[in-house]
N, C-alpha and C positions, 0 to 999 in steps of 0.2 A: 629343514626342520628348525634349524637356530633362528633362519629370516625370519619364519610364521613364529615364531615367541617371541621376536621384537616387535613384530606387528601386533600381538594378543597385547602385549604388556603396555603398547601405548593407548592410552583412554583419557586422552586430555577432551578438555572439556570447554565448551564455551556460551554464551549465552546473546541472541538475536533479541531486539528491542522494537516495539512498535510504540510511542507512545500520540494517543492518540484523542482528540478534545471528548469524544465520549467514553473510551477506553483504554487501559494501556494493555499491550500485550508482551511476552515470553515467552520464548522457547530456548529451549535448552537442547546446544548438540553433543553427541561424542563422536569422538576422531576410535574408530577402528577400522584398522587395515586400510590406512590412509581415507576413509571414506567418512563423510558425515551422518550421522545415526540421529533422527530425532529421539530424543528419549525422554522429553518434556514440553509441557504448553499451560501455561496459565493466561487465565487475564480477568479484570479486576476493573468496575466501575473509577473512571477519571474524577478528582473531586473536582468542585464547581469552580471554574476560575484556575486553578490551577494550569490550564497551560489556556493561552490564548492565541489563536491564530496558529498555532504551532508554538509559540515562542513561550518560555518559561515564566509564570506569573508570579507561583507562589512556590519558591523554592522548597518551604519546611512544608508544605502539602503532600508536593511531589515527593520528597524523599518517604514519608508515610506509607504514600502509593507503592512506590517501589517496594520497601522493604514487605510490604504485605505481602507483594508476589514473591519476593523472593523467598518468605518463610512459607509460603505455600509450595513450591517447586525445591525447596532443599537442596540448591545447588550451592557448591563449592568454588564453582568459577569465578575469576574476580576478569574473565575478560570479553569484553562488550563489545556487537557490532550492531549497527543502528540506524536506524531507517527516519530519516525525515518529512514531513507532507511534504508535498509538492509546493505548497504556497510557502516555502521558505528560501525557495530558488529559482534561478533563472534557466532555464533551459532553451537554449538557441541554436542556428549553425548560419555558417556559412561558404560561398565555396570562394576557393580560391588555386592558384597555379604553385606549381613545385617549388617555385622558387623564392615562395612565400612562406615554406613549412619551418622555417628554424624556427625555433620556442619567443627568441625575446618576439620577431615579426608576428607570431600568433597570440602572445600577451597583449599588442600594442591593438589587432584587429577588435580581441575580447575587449579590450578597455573603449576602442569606440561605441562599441555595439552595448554597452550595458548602461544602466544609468547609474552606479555607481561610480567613485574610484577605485582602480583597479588594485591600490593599496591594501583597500578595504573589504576586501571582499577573499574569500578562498576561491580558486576555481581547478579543475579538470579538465582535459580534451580528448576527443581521440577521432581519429583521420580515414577516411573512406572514400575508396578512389572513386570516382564517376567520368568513364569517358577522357579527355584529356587533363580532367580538374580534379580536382581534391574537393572534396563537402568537409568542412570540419566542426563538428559537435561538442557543444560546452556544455558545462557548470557550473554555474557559479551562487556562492553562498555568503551573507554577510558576515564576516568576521566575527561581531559579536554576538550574535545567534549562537554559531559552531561555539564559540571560545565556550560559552555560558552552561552549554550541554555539555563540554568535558570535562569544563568545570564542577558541574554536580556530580559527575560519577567521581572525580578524583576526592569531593568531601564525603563519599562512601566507600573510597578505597577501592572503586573499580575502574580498570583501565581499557579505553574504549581504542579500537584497534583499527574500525572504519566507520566511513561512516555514507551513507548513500543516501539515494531518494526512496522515495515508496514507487513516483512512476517508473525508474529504472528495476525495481527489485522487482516488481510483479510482469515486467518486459523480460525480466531475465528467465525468472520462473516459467512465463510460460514457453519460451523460446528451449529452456531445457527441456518442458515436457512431450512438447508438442514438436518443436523444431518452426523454422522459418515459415512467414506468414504475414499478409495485412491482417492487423485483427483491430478490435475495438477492447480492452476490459473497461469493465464498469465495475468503479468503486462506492455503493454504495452505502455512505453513512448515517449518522444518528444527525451532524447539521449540516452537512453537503452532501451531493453526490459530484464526483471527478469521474471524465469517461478520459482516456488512455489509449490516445491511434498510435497503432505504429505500421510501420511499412513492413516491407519482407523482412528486414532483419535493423529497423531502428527503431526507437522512440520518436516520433514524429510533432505528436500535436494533443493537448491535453485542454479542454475546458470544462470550466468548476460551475455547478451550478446552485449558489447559494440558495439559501432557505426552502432548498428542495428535499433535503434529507428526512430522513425518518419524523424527527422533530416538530419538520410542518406538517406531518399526519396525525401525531400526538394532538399538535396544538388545534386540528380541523375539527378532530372527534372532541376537546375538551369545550369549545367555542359553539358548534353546533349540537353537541349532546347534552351539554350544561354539567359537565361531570369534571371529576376531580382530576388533577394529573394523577393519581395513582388508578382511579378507576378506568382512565383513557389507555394506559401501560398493560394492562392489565384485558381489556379489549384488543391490542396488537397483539399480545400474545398468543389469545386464546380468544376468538372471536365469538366461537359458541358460548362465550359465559355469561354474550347478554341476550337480552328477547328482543333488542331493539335492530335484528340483522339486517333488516330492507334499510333503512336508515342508516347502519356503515355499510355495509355496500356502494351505498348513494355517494358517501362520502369517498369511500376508499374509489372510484371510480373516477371522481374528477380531480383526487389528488393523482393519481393516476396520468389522467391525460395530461394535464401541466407536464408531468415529468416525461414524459412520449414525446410530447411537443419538442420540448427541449431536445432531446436526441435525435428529433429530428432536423434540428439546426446543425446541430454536432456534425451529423453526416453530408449534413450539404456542404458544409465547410471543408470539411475532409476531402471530399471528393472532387470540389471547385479550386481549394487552397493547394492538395498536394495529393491531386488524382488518385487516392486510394479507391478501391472496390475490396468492401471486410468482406473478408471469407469465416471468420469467427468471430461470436462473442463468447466474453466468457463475465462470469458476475462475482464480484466477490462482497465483503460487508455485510451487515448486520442486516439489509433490504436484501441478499439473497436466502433472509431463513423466512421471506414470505411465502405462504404457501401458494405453488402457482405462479408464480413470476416468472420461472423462465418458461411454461408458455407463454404468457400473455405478452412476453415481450418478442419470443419466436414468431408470434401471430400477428404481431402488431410490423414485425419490420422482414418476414420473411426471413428470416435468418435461424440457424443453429444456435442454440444457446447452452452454453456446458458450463457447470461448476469445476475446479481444478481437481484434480485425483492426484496428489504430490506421490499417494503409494506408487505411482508409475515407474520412476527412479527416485524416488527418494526413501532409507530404507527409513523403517518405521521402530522402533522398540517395543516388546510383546506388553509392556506394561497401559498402553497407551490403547486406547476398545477401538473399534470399529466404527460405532458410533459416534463416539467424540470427535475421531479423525473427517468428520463429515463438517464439522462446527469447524475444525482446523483450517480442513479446503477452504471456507469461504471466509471466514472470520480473523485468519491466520495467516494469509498469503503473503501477505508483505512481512509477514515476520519470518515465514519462510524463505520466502526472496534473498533476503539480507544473510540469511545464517548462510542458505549455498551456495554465493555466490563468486568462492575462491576455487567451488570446487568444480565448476562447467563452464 
């Protein structure tokens, strides 16, 4: 009885970060009974310019940003775990013999293989046997990137405790949900879409493919419909709201194949580069609240296609609908990733 009132009485609290060129996201966890509890999610339009490439533009924007979400989610937490794009680091491997494993011999490997100095840069590893060799997996992040992110949480008085990728945190996540697997996730965004191979149980291989996001459909419908950016927004959401539907269709059909094409390089690479054969996909971003996308692209590549269901293990807080938790899955995921990922 006294154990289970140490465990009621702990509810510490913490708060996962997505900040992202179209949106930032939030979630908020609690620690009960050693376990993480979502018990919050917000997210909130990116102002324009405010982050660039990933990288911090306009400091006094972002802090606006932030503090919006944070006075929307009401949390108390001052401590941060944080997910970075993918185009902010390096991610590599390679293999090598036992006798290569000490730290300074595997710092000096990473410093040939990157194009940085090895000064300069933050980096990570960690070591996976194969056969008589070792495979070893990095990280690596520019110093002043990292520095400039904990820099701005510490001029809001919040202290940021990790810090990871988005490709590792939605590899993690689904590896908790799902378990071991080739899979493919697709991240698809508002100005890119990133597809995400990994093997049975690594992050393998990831390519971005510019000016294919959500944005180049906007700017398809605003270019050949002669309409406004808000009337084109306004169209992706609710397609019934014009009369002009054989015409997006037209459109949405050959933005479409562009982006099919693309994954279809993806997979040739994968499977030539580093013999994968995906047994899943899965979709997440602002391109999986199209309606009909994961058939079209089940049909287009013969494959499974699944949104994440986090309720699987991850518990939920009764404040949070069922509904919403749907926009979570897909819109959410790397903010999820990042929040559980001390706890699997």
């Amino acid at each position: 009885m006294f154990k289970r009132l140490l465990s009621f009485i702990k509810k510490e609290k913490f708060l996962a970060v997505d900040f992202g060129s179209y949106s930032l996201k939030l979630a908020e966890f609690q620690i009960l009974n050693d376990e993480p509890v979502l018990t919050g999610f917000v997210q909130a339009r990116t102002y324009e310019n405010v982050l660039i490439n990933g990288i911090i533009n306009d400091e006094k924007l972002l802090k606006t940003n932030f503090q919006n979400l944070i006075s929307n989610i009401s949390s108390p937490s001052k401590k941060i775990y944080l997910a970075l794009p993918y185009e902010l680091v390096i991610i590599g491997s390679f293999t090598t013999h036992a006798e290569m494993l000490e730290k300074k011999k595997i710092k000096e490997m990473i410093d040939e293989e990157i194009p940085y100095k090895i000064d300069d840069v933050y980096y990570s590893y960690y070591i996976l046997p194969v056969r008589e060799e070792y495979e070893v997996y990095y990280l690596v992040a520019k110093k002043n990137v990292i520095d400039k992110y904990i820099k701005f949480f510490d001029s809001l008085h919040y202290k940021v405790i990790n810090i990871d990728v988005d490709f590792v945190s939605l590899h993690n996540l689904a590896e908790h949900l799902y378990g071991d697997g080739p899979r493919l996730i697709i991240d698809w965004g508002f100005s890119k879409i990133k597809l995400f191979f990994s093997n049975k149980s690594t992050p393998v291989y990831a390519r971005e493919l510019f000016l294919l996001g959500l944005k180049t459909f906007k700017d398809k419908l605003k270019d050949k419909l002669h309409i406004s950016s808000e009337e084109a927004e306004k169209i992706m959401v609710d397609p019934l709201s014009t009369d002009r539907r054989d015409k997006v269709k037209e459109i949405f059909r050959e933005y479409l194949e562009e982006v099919f094409t693309e994954f279809e390089y993806g997979f040739d690479i994968a499977s030539r580069k580093y013999n994968l054969e995906i047994s899943d996909i899965f979709l997440v971003g602002g391109g999986a609240r199209i309606c009909g996308i994961k058939e079209l692209i089940a049909q287009r590549f013969n494959k499974e296609v699944k949104f994440f269901d986090i309720s699987k293990k991850v518990k939920i807080a009764e404040n949070i609908s069922p509904e919403y938790l749907q926009v979570i899955n897909t819109q959410g995921a790397i903010t999820i990733g990042i929040g559980i990922k001390e706890f699997i």
